[in-house]
N, C-alpha and C positions, 0 to 999 in steps of 0.2 A: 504494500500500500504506500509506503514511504517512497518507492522509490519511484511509483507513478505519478506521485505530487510534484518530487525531482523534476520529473521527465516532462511534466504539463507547465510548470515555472518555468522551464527553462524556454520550452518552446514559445510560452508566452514573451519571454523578454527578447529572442530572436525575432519574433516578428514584429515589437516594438522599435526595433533597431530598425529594420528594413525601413529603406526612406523611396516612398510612393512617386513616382513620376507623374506630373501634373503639366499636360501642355500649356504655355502661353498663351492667354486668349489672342493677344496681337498679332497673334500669329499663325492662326486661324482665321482671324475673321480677312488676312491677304487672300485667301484659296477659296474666298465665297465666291468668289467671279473670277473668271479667265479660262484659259486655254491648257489643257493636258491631252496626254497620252496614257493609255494602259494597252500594254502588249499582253496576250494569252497565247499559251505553249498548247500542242496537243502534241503529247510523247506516248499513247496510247495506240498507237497504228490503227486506228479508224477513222475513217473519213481520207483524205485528200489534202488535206491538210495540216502544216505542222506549229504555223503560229500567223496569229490574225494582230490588228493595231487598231484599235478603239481611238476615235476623234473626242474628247470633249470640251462643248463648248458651254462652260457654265455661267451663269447670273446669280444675283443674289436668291430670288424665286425661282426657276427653273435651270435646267441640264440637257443637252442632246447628245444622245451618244451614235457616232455614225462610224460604220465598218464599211470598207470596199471589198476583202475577200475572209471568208468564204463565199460569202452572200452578201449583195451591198445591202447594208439596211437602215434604219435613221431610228433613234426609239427616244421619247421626249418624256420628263419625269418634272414632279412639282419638288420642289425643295421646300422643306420647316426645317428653321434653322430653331432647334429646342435649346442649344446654348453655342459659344461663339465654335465650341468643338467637336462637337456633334449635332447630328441633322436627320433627317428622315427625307426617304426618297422613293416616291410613290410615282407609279409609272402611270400614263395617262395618252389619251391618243393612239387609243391601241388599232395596227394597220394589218399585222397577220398574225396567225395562229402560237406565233412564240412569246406576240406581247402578250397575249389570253393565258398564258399559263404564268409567265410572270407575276403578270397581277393576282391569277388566285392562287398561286404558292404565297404572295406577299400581299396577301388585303389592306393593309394597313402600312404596306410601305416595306424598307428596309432601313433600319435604323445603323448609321456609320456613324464609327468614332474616329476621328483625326487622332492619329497617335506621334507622328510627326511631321514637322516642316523645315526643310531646307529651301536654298537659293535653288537647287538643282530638282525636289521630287515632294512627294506626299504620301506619305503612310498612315493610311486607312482600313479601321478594322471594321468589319461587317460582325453586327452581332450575332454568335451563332453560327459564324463562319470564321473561314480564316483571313490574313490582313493582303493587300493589294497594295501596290508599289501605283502614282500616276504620276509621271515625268511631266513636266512643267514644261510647255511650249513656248518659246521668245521669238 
């Protein structure tokens, strides 16, 4: 018993000590509008394809993301900015059958958390998923 009080103290003060990363709101609210890139690999040998390059062009309310290959396609999404660091991204203007499953995989959106920002990209975590590198277009 003694030594599970040990082992619960200790681990208490070890995560006391961990010191939490908290983005900059300044620095966030730069990436509310502009211009990125997100590149997607397929290393799965299906399809014809081995990596595609997503266009975005965001505003403070809205996002369009447009592809040339596999399939050229354009998909337009509302933006709620819930604080300067994260946002919800709810797909709208739906034109073929992959916006339709978008939307009702995500009814209520896809909530992203800005986990960083440089001069050069943006690291963004999708809740529930894993995080997405968008390279910052000049």
């Amino acid at each position: 018993m003694r030594r599970i009080i040990v082992v619960s103290n200790l681990c208490f003060v070890l995560c006391l000590s961990c010191k939490t990363a908290k983005m900059n709101g300044d620095l966030c609210q730069k990436v509310h509008s502009g211009h990125f890139i997100r590149t997607f690999y397929n290393t799965t040998g299906y399809g014809h394809w081995t990596h595609t390059v997503v266009s975005i062009d965001r505003t403070n309310t809205d996002q369009i993301e447009s592809t040339e290959f596999p399939i050229k396609a354009e998909r337009k999404y509302k933006i709620e900015w819930l604080s300067d660091c994260v946002y919800n991204l709810k797909i709208y203007d739906l034109k073929v059958w992959a916006d339709t499953v978008i939307a009702k995989m995500y009814p209520k959106g896809q909530r992203i958390i800005i986990t960083n920002v440089t001069s050069e990209y943006i690291i963004e975590k999708r809740v529930k998923d894993t995080s997405d590198t968008l390279w910052i277009r000049k």
